[in-house]
C-alpha positions in Angstrom: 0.0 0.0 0.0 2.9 2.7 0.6 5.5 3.3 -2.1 8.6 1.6 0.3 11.1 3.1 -2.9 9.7 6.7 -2.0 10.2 9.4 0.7 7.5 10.6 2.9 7.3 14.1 4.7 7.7 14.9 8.0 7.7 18.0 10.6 11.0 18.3 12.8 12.7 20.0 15.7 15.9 19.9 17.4 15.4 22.5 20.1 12.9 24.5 22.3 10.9 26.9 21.5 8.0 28.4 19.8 6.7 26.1 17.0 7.1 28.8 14.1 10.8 29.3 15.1 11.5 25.4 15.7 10.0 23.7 13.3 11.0 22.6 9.2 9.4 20.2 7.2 11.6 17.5 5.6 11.6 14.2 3.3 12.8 11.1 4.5 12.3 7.6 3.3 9.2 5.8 4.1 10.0 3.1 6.5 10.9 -0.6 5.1 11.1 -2.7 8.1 9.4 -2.5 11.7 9.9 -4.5 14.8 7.2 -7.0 15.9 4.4 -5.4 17.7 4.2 -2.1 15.1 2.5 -1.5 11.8 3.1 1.3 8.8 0.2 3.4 8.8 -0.5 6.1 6.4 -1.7 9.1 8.2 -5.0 10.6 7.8 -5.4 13.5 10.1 -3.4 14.4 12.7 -4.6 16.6 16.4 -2.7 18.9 17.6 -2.3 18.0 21.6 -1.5 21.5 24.2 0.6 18.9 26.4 3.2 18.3 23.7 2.7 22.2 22.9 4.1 22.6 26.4 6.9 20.4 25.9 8.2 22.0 22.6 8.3 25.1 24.5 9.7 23.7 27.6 12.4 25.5 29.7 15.8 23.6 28.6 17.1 21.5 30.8 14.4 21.9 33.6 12.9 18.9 34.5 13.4 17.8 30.9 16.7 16.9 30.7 16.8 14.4 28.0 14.8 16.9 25.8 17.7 19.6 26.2 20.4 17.4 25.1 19.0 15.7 22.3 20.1 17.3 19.0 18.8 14.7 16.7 15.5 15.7 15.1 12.3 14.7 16.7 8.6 14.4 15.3 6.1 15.6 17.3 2.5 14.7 18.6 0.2 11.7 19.5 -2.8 11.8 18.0 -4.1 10.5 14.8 -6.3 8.5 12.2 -5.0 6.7 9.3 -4.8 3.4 7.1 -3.1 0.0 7.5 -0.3 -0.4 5.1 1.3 -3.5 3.8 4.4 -3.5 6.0 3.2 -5.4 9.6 5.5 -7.2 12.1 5.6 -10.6 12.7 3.1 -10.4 16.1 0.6 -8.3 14.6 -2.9 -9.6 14.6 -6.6 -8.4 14.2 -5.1 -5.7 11.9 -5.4 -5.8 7.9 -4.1 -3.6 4.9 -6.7 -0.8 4.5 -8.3 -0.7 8.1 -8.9 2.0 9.2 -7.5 2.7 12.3 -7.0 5.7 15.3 -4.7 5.8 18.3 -1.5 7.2 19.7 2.0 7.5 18.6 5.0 7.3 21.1 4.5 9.1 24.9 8.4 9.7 24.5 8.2 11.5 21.5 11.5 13.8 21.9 13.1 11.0 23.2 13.5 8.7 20.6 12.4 11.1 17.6 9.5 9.2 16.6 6.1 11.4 17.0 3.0 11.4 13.7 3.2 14.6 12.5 3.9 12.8 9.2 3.0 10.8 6.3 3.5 7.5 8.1 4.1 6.2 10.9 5.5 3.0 12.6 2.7 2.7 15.8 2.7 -0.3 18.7 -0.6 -2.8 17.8 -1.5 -1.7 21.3 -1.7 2.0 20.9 -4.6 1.3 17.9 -7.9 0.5 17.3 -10.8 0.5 14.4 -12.3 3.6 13.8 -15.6 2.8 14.3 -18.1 2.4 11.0 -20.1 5.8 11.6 -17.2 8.1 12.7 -15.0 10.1 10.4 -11.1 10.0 10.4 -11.0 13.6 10.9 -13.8 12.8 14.1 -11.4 9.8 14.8 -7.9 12.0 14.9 -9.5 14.2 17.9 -10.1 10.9 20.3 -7.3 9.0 21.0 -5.6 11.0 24.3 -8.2 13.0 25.3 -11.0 9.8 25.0 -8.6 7.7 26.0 -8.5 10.2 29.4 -12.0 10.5 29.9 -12.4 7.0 30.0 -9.8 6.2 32.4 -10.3 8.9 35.2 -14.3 8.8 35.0 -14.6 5.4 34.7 -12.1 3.3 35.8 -10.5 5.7 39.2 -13.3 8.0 40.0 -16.4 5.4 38.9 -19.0 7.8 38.1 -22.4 7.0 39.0 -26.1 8.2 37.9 -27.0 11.5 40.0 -23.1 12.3 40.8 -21.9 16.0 41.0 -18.7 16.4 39.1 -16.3 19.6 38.7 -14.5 20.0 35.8 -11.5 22.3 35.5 -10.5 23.9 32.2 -13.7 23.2 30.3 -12.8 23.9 26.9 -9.6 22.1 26.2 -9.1 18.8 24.8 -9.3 16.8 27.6 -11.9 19.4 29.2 -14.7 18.4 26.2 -14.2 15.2 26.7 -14.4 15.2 30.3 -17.6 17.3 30.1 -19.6 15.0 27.4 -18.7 12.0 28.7 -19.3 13.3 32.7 -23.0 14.5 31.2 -23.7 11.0 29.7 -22.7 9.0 32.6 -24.5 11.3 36.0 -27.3 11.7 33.9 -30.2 14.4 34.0 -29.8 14.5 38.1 -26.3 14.6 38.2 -24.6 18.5 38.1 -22.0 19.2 35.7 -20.0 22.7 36.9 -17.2 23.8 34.5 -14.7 26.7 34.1 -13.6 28.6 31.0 -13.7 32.4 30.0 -17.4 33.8 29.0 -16.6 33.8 25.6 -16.8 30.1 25.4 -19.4 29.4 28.0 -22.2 29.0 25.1 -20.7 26.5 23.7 -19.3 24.7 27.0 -23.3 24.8 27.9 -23.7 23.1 24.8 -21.6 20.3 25.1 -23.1 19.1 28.6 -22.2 22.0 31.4 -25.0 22.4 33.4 -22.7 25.8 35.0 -20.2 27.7 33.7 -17.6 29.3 36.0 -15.4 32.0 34.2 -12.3 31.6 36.0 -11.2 35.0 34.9 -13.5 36.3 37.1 -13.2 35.0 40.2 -10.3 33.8 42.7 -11.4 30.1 42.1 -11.0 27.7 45.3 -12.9 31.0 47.3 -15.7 30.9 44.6 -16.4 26.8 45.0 -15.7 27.6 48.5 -18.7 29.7 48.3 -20.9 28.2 46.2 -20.7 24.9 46.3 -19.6 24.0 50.2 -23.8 23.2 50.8 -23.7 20.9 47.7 -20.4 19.4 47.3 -18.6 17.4 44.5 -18.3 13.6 44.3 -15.2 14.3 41.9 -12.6 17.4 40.5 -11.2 17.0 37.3 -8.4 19.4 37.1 -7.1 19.4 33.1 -5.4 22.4 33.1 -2.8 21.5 35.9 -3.9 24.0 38.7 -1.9 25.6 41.7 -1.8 23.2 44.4 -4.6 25.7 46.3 -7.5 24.4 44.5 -6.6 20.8 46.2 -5.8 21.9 49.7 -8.8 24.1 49.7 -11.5 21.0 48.6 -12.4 20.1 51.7 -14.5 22.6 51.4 -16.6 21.3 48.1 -15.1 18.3 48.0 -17.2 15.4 49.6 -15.2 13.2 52.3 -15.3 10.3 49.8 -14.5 12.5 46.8 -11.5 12.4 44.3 -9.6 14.9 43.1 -8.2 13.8 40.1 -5.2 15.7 38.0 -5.3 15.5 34.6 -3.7 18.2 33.1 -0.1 19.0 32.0 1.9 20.6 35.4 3.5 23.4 35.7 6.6 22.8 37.3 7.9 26.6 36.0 10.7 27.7 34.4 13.0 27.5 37.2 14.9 24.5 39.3 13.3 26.0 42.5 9.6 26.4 41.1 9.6 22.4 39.8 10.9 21.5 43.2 8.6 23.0 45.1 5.7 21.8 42.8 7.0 18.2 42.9 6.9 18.3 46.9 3.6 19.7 46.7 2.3 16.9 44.2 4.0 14.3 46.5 2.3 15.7 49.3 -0.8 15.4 48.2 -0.6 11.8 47.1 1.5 10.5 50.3 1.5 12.8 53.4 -2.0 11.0 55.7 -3.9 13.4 57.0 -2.8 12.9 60.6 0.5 14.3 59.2 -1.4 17.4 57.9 -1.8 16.0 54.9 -5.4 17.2 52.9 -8.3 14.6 53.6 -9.2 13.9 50.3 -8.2 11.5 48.0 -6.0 12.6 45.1 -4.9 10.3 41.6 -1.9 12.5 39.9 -0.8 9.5 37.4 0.3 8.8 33.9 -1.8 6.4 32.2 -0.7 2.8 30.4 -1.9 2.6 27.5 -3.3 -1.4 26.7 -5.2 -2.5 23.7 -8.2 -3.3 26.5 -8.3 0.1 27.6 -8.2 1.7 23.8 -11.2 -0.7 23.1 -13.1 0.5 25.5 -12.8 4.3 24.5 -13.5 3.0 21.1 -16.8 2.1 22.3 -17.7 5.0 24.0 -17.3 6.6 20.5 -18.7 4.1 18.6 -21.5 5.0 21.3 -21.5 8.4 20.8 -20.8 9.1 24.6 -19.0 11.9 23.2 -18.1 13.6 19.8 -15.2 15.3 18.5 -15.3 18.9 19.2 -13.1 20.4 16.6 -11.6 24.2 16.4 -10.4 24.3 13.2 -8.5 22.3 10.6 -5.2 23.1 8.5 -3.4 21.1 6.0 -0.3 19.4 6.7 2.0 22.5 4.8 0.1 25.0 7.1 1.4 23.7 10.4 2.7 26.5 11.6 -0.3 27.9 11.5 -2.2 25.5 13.3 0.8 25.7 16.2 -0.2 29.4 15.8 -4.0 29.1 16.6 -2.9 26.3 19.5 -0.8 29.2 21.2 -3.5 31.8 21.2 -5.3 29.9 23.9 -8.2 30.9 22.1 -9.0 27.1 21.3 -12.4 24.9 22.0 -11.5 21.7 21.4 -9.0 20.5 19.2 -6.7 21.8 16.1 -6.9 19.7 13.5 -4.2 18.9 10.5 -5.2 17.1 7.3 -2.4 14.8 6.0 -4.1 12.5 3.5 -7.9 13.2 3.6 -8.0 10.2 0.3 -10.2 7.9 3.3 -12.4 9.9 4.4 
């Protein structure tokens, strides 16, 4: 199915910084062999993802030390939809030429080189599934991390239930849509939905499930719940946007005693060796100091999460089910990236960025 004789096209970096100053397109063979457990897929679409954002801008050598050293180039971002090719290794299974297909290229992107912003890809069986039959690989690109989240943290650690209240922080990212749709579906027409974001999005925040819109522009945030909310607290705090440890220390206060606090969003650990330490401390505070230590009483999940063939199934479902649908911003083609990088760093975002690589399967 791919052209193994001819070269393929691919966005690079070998340093920090903005994406317009960092990154160049390129043409490099398309690969000819892969190990094992990986396939060659042609790219469809590709969704820009605000974590790796952060990480291509990140503070060299600060708590990403093998980032600052590496000068060979790198590929960056996760998400994606694509096709099957011919080229499988020899433990592949369930996976034929011409599927269609959506998942996640390599968590370690900058480490090793290998991210999707490309015209193929080599991607671990594991990381992929079939997009299902009535969603679109441009739908499919906008799924696999921030689905893949969603799933995890509602349903498997915090175990949403019919009737729950749930709090979601940063509203109108990628992870923040999700969380909101799928929070909606699951507590149902009695369960509360309360999320943050600036006014200018709160229409279509409302729209997507929110029964209550914070702007947390507004307002100093942990004193606003505080207020509001103490008489009717949470079963569960999504935090996407990587909050200052305040909004955890102060959720006693709308937190329920059996609660979870859950963070789900990048960290900021700052610019400075002194900032990231005294972030770290606070983040292992929160998840090992007991309270009668002075620790906070609530229970808190800060955790990276393994990505399994099971788990990506299960997502799968949920979209297949319509539990939630892609929310997408806008959409550039794969020579406008820059521009898309450009509309990612404006903050101005609902949802995700999306960049058409080979639209021919659509």
């Amino acid at each position: 199915m791919a052209d193994h004789n001819s070269m393929m096209k691919q966005w690079q970096f070998t340093r920090s910084g903005k994406p317009r100053d960092i990154l160049t397109i390129t043409e490099i063979p398309i690969p000819t062999t892969c190990p094992d457990d990986e396939l060659l897929i042609k790219i469809s679409y590709v969704s820009l993802n605000s974590a790796i954002l952060h990480r291509l801008m990140a503070y060299r050598g600060v708590f990403d030390p093998v980032g600052a050293f590496r000068s060979r180039p790198s590929v960056p971002e996760k998400d994606f939809s694509g096709i099957v090719c011919d080229l499988r290794g020899a433990n592949v299974k369930g996976f034929n030429t011409g599927d269609r297909v959506f998942g996640m290229g390599p968590t370690a992107f900058r480490e090793i080189g290998r991210g999707v912003l490309c015209e193929y890809a080599l991607i671990k069986q594991d990381s992929l599934v079939k997009v299902p039959d009535n969603i679109s690989m441009k739908d499919a690109a906008c799924f696999p991390v921030a689905g893949f989240t969603a799933y995890c943290f509602l349903i498997e650690k915090a175990q949403l239930k019919k009737g729950d209240k749930v709090f979601i922080n940063g509203g109108s990212g990628a992870v923040g849509v999700m969380v909101i749709q799928l929070a909606r579906t699951i507590v149902g027409p009695t369960g509360l939905v309360v999320a943050t974001c600036t006014a200018a999005k709160s229409d279509a925040i409302r729209n997507l499930g929110a029964d209550e819109i914070i702007d947390y522009t507004a307002h100093d945030l942990p004193a606003f719940l505080r207020e509001h909310y103490s008489s009717r607290p949470f079963d569960a705090i999504f935090d996407t946007v990587g909050s200052d440890h305040i909004l955890y220390s102060s959720s006693p206060a709308y937190l329920t005693p059996e609660g979870l606090f859950c963070a789900i969003g990048l960290v900021d650990f700052g610019s400075t060796v002194w900032a990231g330490t005294k972030r770290i401390l606070q983040l292992l505070s929160a998840m090992m100091v007991p309270v009668y230590l002075g620790g906070v009483p609530r229970r808190y999940i800060f955790e990276p999460l393994k990505v399994s063939h099971v788990r990506m199934l299960a997502m799968a479902k949920l979209v297949e089910d319509k539990a939630f649908k892609a929310v997408i911003d806008s959409t550039y083609k794969f020579d406008n990236v820059l521009d898309a990088y450009d509309r990612l760093v404006s903050r101005q975002v609902i949802g995700k960025v999306v960049i058409e690589v080979n639209a021919d399967h659509d």
